[in-house]
KOLNUNU-535308 format. One record per residue (C-alpha): residue number from 1; chain; x, y, z negated. Coordinates in steps of 0.02 Angstrom, whole numbers, plus 50000, padded with zeros to 5 digits. Layout:
<recs>
[NUM,"A",[X,Y,Z]],
...
</recs>
This chain:
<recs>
[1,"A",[50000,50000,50000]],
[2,"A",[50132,50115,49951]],
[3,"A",[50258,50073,50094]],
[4,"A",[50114,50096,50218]],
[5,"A",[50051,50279,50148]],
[6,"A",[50231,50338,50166]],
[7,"A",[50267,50277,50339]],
[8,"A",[50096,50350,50386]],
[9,"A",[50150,50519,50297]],
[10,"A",[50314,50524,50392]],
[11,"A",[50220,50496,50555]],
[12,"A",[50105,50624,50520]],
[13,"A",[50103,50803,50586]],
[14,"A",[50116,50871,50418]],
[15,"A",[50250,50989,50387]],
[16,"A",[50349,50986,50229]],
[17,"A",[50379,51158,50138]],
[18,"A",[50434,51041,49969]],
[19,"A",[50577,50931,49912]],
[20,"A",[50677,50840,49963]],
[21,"A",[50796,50968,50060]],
[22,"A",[50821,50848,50193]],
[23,"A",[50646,50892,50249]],
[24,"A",[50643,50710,50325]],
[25,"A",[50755,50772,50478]],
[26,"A",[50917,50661,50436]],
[27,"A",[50944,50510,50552]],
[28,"A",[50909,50360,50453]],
[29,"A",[50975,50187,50427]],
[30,"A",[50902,50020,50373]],
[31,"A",[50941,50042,50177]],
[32,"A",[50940,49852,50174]],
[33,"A",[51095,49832,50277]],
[34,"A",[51172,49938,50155]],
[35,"A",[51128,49906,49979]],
[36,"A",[51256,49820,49867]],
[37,"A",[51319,49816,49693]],
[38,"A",[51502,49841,49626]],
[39,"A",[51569,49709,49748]],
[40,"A",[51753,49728,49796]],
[41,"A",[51841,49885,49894]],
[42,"A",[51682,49990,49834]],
[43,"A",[51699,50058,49649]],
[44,"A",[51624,50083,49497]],
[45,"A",[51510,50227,49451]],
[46,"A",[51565,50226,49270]],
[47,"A",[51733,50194,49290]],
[48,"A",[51772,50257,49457]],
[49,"A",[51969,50233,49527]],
[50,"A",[51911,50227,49709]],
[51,"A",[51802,50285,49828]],
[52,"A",[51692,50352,49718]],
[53,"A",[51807,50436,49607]],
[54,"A",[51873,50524,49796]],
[55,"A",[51686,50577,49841]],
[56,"A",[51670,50650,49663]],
[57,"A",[51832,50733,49671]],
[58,"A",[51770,50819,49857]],
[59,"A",[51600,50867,49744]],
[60,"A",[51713,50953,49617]],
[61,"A",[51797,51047,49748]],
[62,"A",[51664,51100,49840]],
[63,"A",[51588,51185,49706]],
[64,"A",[51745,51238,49596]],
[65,"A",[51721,51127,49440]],
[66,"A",[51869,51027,49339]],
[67,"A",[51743,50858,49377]],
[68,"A",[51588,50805,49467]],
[69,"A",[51482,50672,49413]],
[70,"A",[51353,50570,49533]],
[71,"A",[51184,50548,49458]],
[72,"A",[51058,50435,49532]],
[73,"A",[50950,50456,49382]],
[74,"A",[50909,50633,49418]],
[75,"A",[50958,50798,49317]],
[76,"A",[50855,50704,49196]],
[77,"A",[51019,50598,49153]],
[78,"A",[51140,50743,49158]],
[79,"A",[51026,50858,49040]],
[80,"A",[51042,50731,48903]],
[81,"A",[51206,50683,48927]],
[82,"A",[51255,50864,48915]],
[83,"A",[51178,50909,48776]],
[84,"A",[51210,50747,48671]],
[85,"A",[51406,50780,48725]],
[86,"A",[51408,50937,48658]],
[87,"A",[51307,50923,48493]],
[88,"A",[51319,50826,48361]],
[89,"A",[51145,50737,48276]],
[90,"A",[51070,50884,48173]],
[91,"A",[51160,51025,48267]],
[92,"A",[51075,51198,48281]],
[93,"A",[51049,51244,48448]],
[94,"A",[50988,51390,48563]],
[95,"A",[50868,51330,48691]],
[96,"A",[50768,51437,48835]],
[97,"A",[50595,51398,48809]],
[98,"A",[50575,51361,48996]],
[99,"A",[50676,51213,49016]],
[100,"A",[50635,51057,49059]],
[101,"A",[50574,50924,48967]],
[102,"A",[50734,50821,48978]],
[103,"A",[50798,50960,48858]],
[104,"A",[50670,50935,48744]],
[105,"A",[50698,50734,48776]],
[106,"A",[50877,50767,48694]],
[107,"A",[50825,50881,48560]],
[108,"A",[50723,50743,48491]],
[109,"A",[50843,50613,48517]],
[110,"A",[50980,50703,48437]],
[111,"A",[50882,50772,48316]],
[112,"A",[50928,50947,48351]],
[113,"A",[50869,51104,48278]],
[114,"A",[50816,51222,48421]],
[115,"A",[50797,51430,48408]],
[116,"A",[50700,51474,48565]],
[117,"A",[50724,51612,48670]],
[118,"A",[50574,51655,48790]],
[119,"A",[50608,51728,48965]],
[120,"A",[50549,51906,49015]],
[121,"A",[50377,51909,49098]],
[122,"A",[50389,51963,49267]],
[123,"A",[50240,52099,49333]],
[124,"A",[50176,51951,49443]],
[125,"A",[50156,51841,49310]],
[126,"A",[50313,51738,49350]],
[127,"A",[50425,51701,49199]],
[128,"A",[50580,51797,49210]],
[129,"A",[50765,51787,49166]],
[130,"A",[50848,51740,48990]],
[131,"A",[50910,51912,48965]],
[132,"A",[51077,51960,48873]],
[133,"A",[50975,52035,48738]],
[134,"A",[50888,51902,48681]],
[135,"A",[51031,51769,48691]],
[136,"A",[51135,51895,48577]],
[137,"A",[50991,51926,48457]],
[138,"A",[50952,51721,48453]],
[139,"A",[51158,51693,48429]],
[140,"A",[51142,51829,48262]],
[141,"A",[50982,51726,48210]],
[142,"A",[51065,51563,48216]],
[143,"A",[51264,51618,48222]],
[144,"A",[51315,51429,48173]],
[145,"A",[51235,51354,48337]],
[146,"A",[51325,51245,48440]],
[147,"A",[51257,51263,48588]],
[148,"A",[51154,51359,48713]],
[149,"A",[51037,51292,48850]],
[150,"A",[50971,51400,48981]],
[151,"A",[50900,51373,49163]],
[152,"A",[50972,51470,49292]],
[153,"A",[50891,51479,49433]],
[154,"A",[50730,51448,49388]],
[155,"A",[50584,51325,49443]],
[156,"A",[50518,51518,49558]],
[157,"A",[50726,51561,49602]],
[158,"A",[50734,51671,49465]],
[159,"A",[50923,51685,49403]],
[160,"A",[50981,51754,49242]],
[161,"A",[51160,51838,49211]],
[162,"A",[51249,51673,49179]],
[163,"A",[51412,51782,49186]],
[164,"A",[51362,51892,49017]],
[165,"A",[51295,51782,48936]],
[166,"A",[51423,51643,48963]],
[167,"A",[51572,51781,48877]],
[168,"A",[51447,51817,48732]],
[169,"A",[51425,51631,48702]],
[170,"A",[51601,51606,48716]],
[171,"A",[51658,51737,48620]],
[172,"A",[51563,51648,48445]],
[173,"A",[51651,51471,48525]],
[174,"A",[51504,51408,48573]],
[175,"A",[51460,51298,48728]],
[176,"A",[51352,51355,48878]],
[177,"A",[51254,51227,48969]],
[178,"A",[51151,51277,49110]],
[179,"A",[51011,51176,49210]],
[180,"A",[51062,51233,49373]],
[181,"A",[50937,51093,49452]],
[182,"A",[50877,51204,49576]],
[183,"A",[51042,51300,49642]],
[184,"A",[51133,51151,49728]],
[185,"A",[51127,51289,49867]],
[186,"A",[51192,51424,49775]],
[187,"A",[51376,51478,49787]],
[188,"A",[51382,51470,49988]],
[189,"A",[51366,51653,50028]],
[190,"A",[51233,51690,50165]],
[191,"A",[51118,51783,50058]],
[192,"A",[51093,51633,49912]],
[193,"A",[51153,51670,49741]],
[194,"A",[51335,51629,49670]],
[195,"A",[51319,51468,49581]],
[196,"A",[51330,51440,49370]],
[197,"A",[51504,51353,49383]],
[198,"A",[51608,51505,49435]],
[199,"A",[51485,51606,49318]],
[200,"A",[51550,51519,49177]],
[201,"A",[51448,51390,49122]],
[202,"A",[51552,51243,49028]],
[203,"A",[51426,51104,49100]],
[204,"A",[51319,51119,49249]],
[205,"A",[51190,51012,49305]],
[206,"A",[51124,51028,49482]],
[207,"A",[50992,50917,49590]],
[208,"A",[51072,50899,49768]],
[209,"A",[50905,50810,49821]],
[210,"A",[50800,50951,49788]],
[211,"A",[50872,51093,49893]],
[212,"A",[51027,50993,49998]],
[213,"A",[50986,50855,50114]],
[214,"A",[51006,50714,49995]],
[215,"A",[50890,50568,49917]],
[216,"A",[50752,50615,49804]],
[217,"A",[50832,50578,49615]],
[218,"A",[51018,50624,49665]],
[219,"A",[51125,50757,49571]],
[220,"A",[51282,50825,49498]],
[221,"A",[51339,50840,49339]],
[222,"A",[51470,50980,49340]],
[223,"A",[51622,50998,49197]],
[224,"A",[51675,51171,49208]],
[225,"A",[51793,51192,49051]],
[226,"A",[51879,51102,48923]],
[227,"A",[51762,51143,48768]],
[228,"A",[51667,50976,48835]],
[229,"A",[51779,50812,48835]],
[230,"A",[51772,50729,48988]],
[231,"A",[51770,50563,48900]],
[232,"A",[51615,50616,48792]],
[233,"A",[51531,50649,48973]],
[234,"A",[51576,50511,49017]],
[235,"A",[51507,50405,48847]],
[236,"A",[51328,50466,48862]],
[237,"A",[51316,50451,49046]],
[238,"A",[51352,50266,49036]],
[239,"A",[51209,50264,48908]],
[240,"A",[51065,50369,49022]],
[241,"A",[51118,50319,49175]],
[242,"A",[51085,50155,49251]],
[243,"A",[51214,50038,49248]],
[244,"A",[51174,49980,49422]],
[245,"A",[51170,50140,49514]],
[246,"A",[51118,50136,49686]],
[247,"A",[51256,50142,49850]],
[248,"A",[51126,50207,49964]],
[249,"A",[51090,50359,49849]],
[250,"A",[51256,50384,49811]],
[251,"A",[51325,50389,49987]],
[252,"A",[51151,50521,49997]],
[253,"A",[51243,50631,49900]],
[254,"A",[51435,50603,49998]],
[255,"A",[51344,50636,50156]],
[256,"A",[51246,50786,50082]],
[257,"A",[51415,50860,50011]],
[258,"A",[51520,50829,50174]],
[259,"A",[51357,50914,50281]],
[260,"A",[51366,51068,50173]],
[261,"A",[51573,51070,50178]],
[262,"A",[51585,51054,50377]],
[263,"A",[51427,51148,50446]],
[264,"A",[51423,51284,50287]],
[265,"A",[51422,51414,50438]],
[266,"A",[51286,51347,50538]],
[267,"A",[51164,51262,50424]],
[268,"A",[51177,51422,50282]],
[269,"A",[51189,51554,50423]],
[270,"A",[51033,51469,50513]],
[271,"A",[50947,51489,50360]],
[272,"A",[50974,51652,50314]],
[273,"A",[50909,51703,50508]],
[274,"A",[50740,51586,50474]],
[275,"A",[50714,51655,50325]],
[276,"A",[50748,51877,50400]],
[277,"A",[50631,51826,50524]],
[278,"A",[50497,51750,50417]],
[279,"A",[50478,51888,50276]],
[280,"A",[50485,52036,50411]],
[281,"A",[50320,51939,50493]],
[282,"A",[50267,51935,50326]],
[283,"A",[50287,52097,50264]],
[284,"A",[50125,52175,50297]],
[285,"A",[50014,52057,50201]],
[286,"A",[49844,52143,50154]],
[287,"A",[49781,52022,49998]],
[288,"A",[49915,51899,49990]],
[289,"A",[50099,51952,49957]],
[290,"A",[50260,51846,49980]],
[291,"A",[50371,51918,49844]],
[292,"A",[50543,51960,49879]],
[293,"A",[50710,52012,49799]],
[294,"A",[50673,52194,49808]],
[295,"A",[50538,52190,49706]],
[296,"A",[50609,52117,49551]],
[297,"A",[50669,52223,49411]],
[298,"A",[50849,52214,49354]],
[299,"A",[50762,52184,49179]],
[300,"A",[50637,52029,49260]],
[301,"A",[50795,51949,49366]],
[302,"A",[50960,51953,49370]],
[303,"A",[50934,51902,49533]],
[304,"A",[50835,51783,49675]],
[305,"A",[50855,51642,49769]],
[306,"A",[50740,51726,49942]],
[307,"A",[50720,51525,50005]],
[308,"A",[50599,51498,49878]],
[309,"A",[50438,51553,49963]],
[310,"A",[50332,51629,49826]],
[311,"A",[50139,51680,49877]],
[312,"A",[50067,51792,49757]],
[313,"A",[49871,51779,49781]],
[314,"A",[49803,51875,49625]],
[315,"A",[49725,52032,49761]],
[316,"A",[49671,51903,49878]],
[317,"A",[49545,51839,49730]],
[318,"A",[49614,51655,49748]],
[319,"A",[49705,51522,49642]],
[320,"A",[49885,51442,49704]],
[321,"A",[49803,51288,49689]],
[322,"A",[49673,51362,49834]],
[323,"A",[49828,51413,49924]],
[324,"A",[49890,51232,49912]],
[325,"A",[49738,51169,49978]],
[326,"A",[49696,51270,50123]],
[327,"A",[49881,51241,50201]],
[328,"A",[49856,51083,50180]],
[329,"A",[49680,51058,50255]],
[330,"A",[49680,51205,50378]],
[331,"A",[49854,51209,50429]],
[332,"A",[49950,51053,50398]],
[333,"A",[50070,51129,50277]],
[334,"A",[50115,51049,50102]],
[335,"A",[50193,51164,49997]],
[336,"A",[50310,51144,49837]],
[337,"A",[50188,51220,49692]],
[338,"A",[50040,51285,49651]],
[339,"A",[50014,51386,49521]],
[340,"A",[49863,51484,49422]],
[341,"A",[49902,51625,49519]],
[342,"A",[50041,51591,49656]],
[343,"A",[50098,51451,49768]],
[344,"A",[50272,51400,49779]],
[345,"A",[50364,51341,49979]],
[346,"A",[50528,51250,49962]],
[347,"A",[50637,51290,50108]],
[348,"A",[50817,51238,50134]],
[349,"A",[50969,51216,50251]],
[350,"A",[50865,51097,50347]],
[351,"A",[50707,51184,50385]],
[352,"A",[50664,51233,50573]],
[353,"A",[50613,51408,50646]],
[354,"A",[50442,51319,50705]],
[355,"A",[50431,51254,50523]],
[356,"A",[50442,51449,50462]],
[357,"A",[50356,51513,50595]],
[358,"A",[50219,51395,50575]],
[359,"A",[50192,51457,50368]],
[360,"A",[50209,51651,50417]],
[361,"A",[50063,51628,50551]],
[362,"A",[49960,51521,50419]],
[363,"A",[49984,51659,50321]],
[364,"A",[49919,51796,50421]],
[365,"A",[49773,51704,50476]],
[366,"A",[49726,51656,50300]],
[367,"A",[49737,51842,50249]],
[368,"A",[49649,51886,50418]],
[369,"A",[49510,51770,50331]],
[370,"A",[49501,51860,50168]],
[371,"A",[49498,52019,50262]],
[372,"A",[49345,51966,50364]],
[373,"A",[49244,51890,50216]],
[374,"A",[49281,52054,50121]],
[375,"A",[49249,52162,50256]],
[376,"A",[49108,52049,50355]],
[377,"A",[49029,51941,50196]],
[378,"A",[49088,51791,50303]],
[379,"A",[49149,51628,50220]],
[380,"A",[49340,51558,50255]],
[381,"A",[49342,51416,50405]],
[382,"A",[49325,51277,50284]],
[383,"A",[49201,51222,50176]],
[384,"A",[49300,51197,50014]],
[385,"A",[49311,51402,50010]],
[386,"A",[49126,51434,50063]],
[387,"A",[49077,51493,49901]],
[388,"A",[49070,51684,49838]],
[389,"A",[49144,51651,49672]],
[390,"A",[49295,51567,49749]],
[391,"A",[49360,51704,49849]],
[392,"A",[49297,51835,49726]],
[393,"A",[49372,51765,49554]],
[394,"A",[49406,51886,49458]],
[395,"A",[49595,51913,49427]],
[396,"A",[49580,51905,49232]],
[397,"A",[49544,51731,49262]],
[398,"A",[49692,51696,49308]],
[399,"A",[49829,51577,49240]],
[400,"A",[50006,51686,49237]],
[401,"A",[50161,51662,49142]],
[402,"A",[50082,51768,49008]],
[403,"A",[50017,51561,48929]],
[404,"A",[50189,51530,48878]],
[405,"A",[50210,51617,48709]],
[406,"A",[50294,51574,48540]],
[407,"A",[50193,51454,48421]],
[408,"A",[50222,51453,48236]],
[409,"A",[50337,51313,48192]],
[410,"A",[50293,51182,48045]],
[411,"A",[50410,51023,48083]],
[412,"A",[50561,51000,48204]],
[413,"A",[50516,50868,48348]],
[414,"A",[50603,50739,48289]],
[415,"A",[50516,50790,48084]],
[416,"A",[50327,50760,48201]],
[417,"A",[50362,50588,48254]],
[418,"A",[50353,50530,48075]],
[419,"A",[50201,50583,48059]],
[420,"A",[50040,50466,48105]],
[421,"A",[49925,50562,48248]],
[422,"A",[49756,50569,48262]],
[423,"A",[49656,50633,48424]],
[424,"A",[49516,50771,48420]],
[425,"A",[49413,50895,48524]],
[426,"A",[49526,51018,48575]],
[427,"A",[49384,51166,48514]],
[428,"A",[49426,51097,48338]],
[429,"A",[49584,51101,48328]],
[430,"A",[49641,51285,48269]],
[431,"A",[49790,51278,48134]],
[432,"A",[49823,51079,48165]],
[433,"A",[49993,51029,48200]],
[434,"A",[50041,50946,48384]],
[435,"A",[50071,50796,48381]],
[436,"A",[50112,50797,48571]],
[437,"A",[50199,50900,48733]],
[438,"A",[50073,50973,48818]],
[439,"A",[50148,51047,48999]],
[440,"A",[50075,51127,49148]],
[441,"A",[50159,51017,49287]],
[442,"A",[50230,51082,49389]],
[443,"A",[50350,51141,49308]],
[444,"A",[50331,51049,49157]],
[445,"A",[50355,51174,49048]],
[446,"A",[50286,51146,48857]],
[447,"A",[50148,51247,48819]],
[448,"A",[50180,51167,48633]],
[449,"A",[50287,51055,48556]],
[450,"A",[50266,50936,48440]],
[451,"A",[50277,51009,48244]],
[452,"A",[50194,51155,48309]],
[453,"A",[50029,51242,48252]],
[454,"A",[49899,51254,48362]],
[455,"A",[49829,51442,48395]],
[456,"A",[49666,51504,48451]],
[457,"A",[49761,51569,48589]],
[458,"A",[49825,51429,48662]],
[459,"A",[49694,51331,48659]],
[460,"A",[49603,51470,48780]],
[461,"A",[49741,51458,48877]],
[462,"A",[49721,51276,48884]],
[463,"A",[49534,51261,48922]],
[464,"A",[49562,51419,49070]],
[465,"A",[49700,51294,49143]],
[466,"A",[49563,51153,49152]],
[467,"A",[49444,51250,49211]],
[468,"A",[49561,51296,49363]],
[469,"A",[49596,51124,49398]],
[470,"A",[49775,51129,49385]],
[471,"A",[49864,50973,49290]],
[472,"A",[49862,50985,49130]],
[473,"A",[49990,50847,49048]],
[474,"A",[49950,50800,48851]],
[475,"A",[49785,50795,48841]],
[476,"A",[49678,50650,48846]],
[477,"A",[49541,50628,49004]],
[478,"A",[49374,50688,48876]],
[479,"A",[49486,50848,48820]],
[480,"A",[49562,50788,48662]],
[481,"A",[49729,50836,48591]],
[482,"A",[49850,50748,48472]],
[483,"A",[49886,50818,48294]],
[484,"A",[49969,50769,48141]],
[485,"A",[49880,50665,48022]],
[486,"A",[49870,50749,47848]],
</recs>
């Protein structure tokens, strides 16, 4: 069932604005030909003295670290690795609050004590950068931290100033650790960001599959100092990562890495034109608006990775989930994201002007469409978006970054498992303690953690988020939420 939906999806007309960066365009093989295990002349992931300690080596070069790890778990197996090599159980900790859940995943394994720093808020709703500011004032909160976590670039592009903040962190002799998952194309020039490694970060993670032509669940693991062992690195990936890593992946990434190293000119310069040419066509957007660099403060962003496509539709009276659908159903486009109130296109090195061009035209017509039912009371060429209250919802209803906010704290993560859990009706559950995560995926972001009190606020966030239809992970199918027993 499965094999057959995806060779009917690849045969399909459908055009792919999401990950993986190889956008499907590589020339394949038959993976069967080529899978193995550590048979003779072809390494060892975990103790690499061959060709896979070479390909790593190119990685490390490429990007400008001291070592490059392959991961064929994901950034999921470098976040925890990271963090559990540079903390010991108990450890204080500065965390962003938008990171990923893998960071959370290591916080309660390690039985870490996190201070969280929120990013700014950007005027679209977006959340913003991990400013200076707020890592110095969390670093005078909790001056005995070993660590802090931050995501730079963010889930929208949004980059923070991993420079200042990595001298700051350094200067109390602490370690930086950046989730760099979605800047695997940073650092190339042609109008893309510099990367975290020559910023300063002491560990790097980055996911080539997501924005690099490589297999979905491939990334890097980057060593950028010596305040991180190698050999610790090396300990906790052996005990997250699989100890029978794929070949096929792994020669994913070599071929990704050697791509980017011999056709850097071509593939980033080609990019850079697609993308010129798509936000001039889309510049003069009535209702919808496809955000761009200029447009972010120097207080929301540090700065802006312009190849993630980000469609504002709060004056055009829609959801990003709407967004989602209509390029889907209308225009055979499947973008990265939908938010409450934007939609999120992945584009990358591999992308095709006929791919961009097709999005900008979808674009105009759709706004053409909310022009016309505005103007003309006439309903959008589909019958999902017939009724009035669709196109006319008011903006108040909608879901922005404003829903991430602090909670009160009663119990570190790892204090909540302890507890027993009991599920009620998310109306009554004011002042009870989470006993769960509860994300909006994408990006996966908590909205609460567990040991934290449940406010009247969030749960109107939460029940606005249902009724938009957008997934809602932790609670149950008939609304209930998890809480602490007692």
């Amino acid at each position: 069932m499965l094999e057959k939906k995806l060779i009917d999806y690849s045969k399909s007309n459908i055009y792919p604005f999401h990950m993986p960066g190889h956008k499907r365009r590589l020339e394949s093989y038959n993976p069967y030909k080529m899978d193995i295990t550590e048979i003779e002349g072809f390494d060892n992931l975990h103790h690499s003295e061959g060709v896979l300690k070479e390909a790593q080596g190119k990685a490390a070069k490429l990007y400008g670290s001291k070592k490059a790890y392959y991961l064929v778990n994901g950034s999921t197996c470098g976040i925890l690795a990271a963090i559990s090599a540079a903390t010991r159980k108990g450890d204080k900790v500065i965390v962003a609050r938008n990171s990923h859940k893998a960071v959370y995943n290591a916080l309660y394994l390690n039985e870490l004590k996190p201070t969280y720093i929120f990013p700014r808020i950007t005027r679209f709703g977006l959340q913003g950068q991990i400013t200076v500011e707020d890592v110095q004032q969390a670093i005078e909160q909790t001056p005995d931290a070993k660590a802090v976590i931050i995501t730079s670039p963010t889930y929208d592009g949004i980059t923070s100033d991993v420079c200042a903040i990595a001298k700051i962190v350094h200067e109390k002799n602490m370690i930086l650790i950046v989730d760099s998952a979605h800047g695997a194309h940073f650092g190339f020039g042609y109008g893309m960001p510099q990367n975290v490694i020559k910023q300063g970060a002491d560990i790097a993670i980055e996911s080539v599959h997501k924005t690099l032509p490589a297999y979905t669940q491939t990334a890097l693991l980057h060593l950028c100092s010596d305040r991180v062992k190698a050999q610790k690195i090396e300990k906790y990936l052996g005990i997250y990562e699989t100890s029978s890593p794929s070949y096929v992946l792994m020669a994913g990434i070599e071929r990704a890495i050697n791509l980017v190293e011999t056709q850097k000119e071509n593939l980033f310069g080609s990019l850079e034109d697609n993308l010129d040419r798509f936000y001039s066509k889309v510049n003069e957007l009535k209702y919808l608006k496809v955000l761009t660099r200029e447009e972010l403060t120097v207080e929301e962003a540090c700065d802006f990775d312009r190849s993630k496509i980000i469609i504002l539709t709060t004056k055009a009276g829609i959801s990003g989930q709407d967004m989602w659908d209509i390029l889907l159903e209308k225009y055979g486009i499947q973008i990265e994201m939908a938010a409450g109130n934007y939609a999120v296109a992945l584009s990358s090195i591999m992308d095709t002007k006929e791919g961009f061009d097709r999005l900008a035209d979808a674009l105009i017509q759709i706004d053409d469409d909310i022009d016309n039912r505005l103007i003309n009371n006439k309903t959008i060429n589909n019958k999902r978006f017939d009724a009035d209250e669709t196109i006319n919802r008011k903006t108040d209803k909608i879901i922005n970054a404003s829903i991430y906010h602090p909670n009160e704290k009663k119990l570190e993560i790892h204090q909540a498992d302890e507890y027993d859990m009991e599920e009620i009706p998310l109306d009554e559950a004011t002042g009870k303690v989470s006993g769960a995560y509860i994300n909006l995926y994408p990006p996966g972001i908590p909205l609460i953690v567990p040991g934290e009190v449940i406010s009247e606020r969030l749960i109107s966030d939460l029940q606005m988020i249902k009724a938009l239809d957008l997934e809602l992970q932790g609670l149950t199918e008939n609304n209930f939420i998890t809480i602490l027993k007692g």
